[in-house]
C-alpha positions in Angstrom: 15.3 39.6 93.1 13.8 36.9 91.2 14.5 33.0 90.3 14.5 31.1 87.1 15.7 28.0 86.1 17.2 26.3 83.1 15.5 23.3 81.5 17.7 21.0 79.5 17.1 21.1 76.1 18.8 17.7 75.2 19.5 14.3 76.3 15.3 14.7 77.5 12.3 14.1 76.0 9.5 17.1 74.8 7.1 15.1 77.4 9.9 15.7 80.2 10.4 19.4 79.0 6.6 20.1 79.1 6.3 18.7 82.9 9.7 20.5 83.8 7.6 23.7 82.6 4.2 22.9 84.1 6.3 22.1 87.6 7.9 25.9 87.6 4.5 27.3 86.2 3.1 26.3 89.1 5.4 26.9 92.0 7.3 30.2 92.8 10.1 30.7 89.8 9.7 33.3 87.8 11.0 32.4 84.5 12.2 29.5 82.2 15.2 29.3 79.9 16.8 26.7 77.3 20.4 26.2 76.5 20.3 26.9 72.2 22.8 23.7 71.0 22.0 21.5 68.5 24.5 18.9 69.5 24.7 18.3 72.9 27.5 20.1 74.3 31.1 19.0 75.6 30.2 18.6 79.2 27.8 16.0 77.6 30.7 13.8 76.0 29.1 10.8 74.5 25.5 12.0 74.0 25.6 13.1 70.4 22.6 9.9 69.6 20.9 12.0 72.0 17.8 14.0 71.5 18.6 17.6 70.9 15.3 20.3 70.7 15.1 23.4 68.8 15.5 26.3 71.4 13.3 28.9 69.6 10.5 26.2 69.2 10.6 25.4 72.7 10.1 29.0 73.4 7.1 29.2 71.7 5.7 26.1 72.7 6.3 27.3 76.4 4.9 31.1 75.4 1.6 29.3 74.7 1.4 27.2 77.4 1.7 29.4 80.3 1.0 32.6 82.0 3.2 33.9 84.5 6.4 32.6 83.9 9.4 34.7 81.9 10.6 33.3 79.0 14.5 33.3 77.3 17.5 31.3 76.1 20.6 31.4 77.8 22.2 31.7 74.9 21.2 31.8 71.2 24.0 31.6 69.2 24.6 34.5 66.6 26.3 32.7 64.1 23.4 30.2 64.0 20.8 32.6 62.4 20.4 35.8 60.5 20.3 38.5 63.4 17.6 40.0 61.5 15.3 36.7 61.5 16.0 36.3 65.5 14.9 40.0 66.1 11.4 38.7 64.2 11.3 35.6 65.9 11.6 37.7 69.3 9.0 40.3 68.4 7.0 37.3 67.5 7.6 35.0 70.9 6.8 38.4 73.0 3.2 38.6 70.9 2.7 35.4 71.6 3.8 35.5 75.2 2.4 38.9 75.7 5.2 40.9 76.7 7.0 37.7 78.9 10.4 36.8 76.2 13.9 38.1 77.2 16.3 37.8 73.8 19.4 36.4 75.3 22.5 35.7 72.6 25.9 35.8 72.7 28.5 35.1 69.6 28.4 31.2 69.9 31.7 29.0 70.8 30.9 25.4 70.1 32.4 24.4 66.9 31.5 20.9 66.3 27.5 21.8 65.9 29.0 24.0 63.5 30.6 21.5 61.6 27.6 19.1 62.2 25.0 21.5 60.3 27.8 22.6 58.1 27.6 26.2 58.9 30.7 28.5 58.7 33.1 29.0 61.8 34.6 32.2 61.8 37.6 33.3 64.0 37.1 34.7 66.9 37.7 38.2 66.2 34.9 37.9 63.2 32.7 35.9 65.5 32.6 39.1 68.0 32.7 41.0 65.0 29.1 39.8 63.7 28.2 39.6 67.3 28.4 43.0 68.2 27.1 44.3 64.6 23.9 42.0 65.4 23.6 43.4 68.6 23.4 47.1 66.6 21.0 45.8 63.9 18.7 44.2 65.9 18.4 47.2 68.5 17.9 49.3 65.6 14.8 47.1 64.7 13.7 47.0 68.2 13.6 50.4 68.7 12.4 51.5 65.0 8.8 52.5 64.1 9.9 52.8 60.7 11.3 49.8 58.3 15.1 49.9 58.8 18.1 50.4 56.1 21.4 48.9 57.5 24.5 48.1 55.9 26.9 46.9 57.8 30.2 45.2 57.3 28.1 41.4 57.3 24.5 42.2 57.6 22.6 44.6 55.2 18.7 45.5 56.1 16.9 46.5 52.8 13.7 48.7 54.8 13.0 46.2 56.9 9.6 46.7 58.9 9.4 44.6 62.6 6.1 44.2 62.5 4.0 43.4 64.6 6.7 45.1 67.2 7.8 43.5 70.7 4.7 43.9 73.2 7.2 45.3 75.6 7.9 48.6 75.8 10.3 50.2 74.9 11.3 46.6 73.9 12.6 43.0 74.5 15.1 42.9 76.8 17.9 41.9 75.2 20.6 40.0 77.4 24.2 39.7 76.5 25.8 36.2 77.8 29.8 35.6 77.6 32.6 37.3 80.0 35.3 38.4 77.1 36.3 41.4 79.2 38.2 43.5 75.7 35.0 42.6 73.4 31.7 41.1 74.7 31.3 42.8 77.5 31.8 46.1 75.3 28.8 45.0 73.2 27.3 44.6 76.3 27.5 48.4 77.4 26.6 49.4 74.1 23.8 47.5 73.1 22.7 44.9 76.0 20.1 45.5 78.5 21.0 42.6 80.7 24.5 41.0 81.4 24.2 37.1 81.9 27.2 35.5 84.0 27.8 32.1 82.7 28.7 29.8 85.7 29.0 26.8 82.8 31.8 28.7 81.4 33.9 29.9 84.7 36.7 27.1 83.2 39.2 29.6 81.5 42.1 30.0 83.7 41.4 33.9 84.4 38.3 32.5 86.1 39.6 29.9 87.9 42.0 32.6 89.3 39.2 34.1 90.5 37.3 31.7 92.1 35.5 30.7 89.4 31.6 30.6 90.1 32.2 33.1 92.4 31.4 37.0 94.0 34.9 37.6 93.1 34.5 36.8 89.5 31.1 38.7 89.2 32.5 42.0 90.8 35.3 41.8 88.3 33.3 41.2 85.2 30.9 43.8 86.4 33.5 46.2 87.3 34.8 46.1 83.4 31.3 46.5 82.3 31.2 50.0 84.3 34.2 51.1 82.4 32.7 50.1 79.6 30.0 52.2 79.9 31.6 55.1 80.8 33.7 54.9 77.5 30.5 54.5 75.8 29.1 57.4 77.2 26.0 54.6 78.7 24.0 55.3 81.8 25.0 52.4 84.2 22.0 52.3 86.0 20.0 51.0 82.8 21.1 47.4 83.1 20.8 44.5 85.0 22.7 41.5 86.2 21.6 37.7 86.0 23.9 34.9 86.6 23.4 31.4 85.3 24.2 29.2 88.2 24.6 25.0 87.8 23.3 23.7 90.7 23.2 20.3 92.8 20.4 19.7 95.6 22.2 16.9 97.7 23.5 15.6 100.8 25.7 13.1 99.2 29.2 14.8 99.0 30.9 12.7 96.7 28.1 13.5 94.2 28.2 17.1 95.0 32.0 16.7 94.8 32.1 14.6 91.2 29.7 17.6 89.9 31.7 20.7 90.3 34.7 18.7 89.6 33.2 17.9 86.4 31.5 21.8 85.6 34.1 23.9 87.7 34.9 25.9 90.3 32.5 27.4 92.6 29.7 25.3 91.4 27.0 25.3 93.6 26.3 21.7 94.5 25.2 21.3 98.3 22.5 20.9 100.4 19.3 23.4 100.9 21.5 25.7 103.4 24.4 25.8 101.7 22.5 26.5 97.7 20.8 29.6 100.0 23.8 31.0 101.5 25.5 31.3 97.8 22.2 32.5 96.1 22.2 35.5 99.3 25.5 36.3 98.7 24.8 37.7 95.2 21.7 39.1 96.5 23.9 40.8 98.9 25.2 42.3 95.3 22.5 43.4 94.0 22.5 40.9 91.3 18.5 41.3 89.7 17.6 37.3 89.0 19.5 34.0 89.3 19.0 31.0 86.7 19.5 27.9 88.9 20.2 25.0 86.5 20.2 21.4 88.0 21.0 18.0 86.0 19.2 17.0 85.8 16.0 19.4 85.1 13.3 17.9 85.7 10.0 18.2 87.2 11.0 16.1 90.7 14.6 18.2 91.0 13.0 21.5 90.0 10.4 20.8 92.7 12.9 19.5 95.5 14.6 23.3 95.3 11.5 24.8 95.6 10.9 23.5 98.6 14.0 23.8 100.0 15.3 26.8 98.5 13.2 29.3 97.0 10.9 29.5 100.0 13.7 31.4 101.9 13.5 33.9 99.4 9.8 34.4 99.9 
């Protein structure tokens, strides 16, 4: 089992950003990933004057920078970028990493950094629409020695070459975040390699019914991804399972308190003890990594829970 963590992308500066990375290079994680927002987003309210960094430039800032750590975005928004570019800027982020980039997406849900950068907001049906046609085109490309002719219902591939390829074999990873149970999490049995529980996004009622962040909530969603594969005729024992976690390292209770009020449910605010117990139990699971993400990320909080956390998992 391994653990990441998830660096803030806004309301931060790069300088913060590059010693939040240099911190987790050098301790035990094993991977670093960015939200992909443009505007910071609701939980955030009042930060819009904020900075606010481009998640694929991060990426390749970070690919360059270090050696061990895994690399992703949890997640890249479909509707923000031709499906066809994001498969290039993968392949390209894996050269340049050598073989260390996840592709994590999902079908994007904030609407106001639509609005902001004047892109189109489809309905939620065409937003899972596009989402799981990306999903197809892009597998296609990753998994294509020859330039690729698609035409699909809103993306059409011309021959299109991937070259150079991914550096991993057969290819990047590609991760599927979002918990829709009738759509996304179809995509995901058809065309993800990793599933990505949210714990940001555990607000919907059906969630909160189940806990929330919570083992509850991940057997369910996992449970309707095995159906889902058995529709699709998918081996189950190709994917993996990652869950985004927000976490709080602290003794003070009304902080901890004020924190998952504010996120949700089952947050994992707490001190050391209490952020291991939760991480074991979805060990106990066999979930294969979890992405802590504290606010904030930087270098002194990353380093606090390696100390007190991750060297239990050692």
């Amino acid at each position: 089992m391994k653990i990441g963590a998830s660096v803030a992308s806004y309301t931060t500066t790069w300088d913060e950003i590059r010693a939040a990375v240099e911190t987790l290079e050098a301790g035990r994680w094993d991977s670093v990933w960015f939200p992909d927002h443009f505007v910071p987003p609701a939980s955030w309210k009042g930060a819009e004057d904020q900075p606010a960094y481009e998640a694929w430039m991060l990426t390749a800032a970070v690919a360059s920078m270090t050696e061990k750590l895994r690399m992703g975005h949890l997640v890249t928004g479909n509707t923000y970028r031709n499906p066809a570019h994001v498969a290039k800027m993968a392949a390209t982020t894996d050269q340049i990493s050598h073989g260390r980039f996840t592709l994590g997406i999902g079908a994007a849900w904030f609407k106001r950094e639509h609005e902001a950068y004047g892109w189109p907001y489809p309905s939620v049906r065409e937003r899972q629409d596009r989402f799981e046609e990306a999903c197809d085109l892009i597998r296609l490309l990753f998994n294509s020695d020859s330039p690729v002719d698609y035409q699909g219902r809103y993306y059409q591939l011309g021959s299109a070459p991937l070259s150079p390829p991914s550096v991993q074999s057969p290819h990047v990873p590609i991760m599927v975040g979002g918990m829709g149970e009738r759509r996304t999490l179809r995509t995901m049995a058809k065309y993800g390699d990793i599933w990505n529980l949210d714990g940001f996004a555990v607000g919907a009622e059906a969630n909160r019914v189940l806990g929330g962040m919570s083992l509850e909530l991940y057997r369910h969603k996992r449970d309707v991804i095995l159906r889902h594969c058995e529709d699709a005729g998918r081996d189950p024992t190709d994917l993996k399972y990652t869950v985004f976690m927000p976490t709080m390292l602290s003794n003070d209770e009304s902080a901890t308190n004020e924190f998952i009020e504010r996120v949700g449910p089952g947050t994992v605010a707490g001190n050391g003890e209490y952020i291991i117990d939760r991480i074991g139990g979805f060990i106990d699971e066999g979930v294969d990594e979890i992405m802590l993400a504290p606010r904030p990320s930087t270098a002194e909080s990353l380093q606090r829970l390696d100390d007190d956390v991750l060297t239990a998992f050692q």
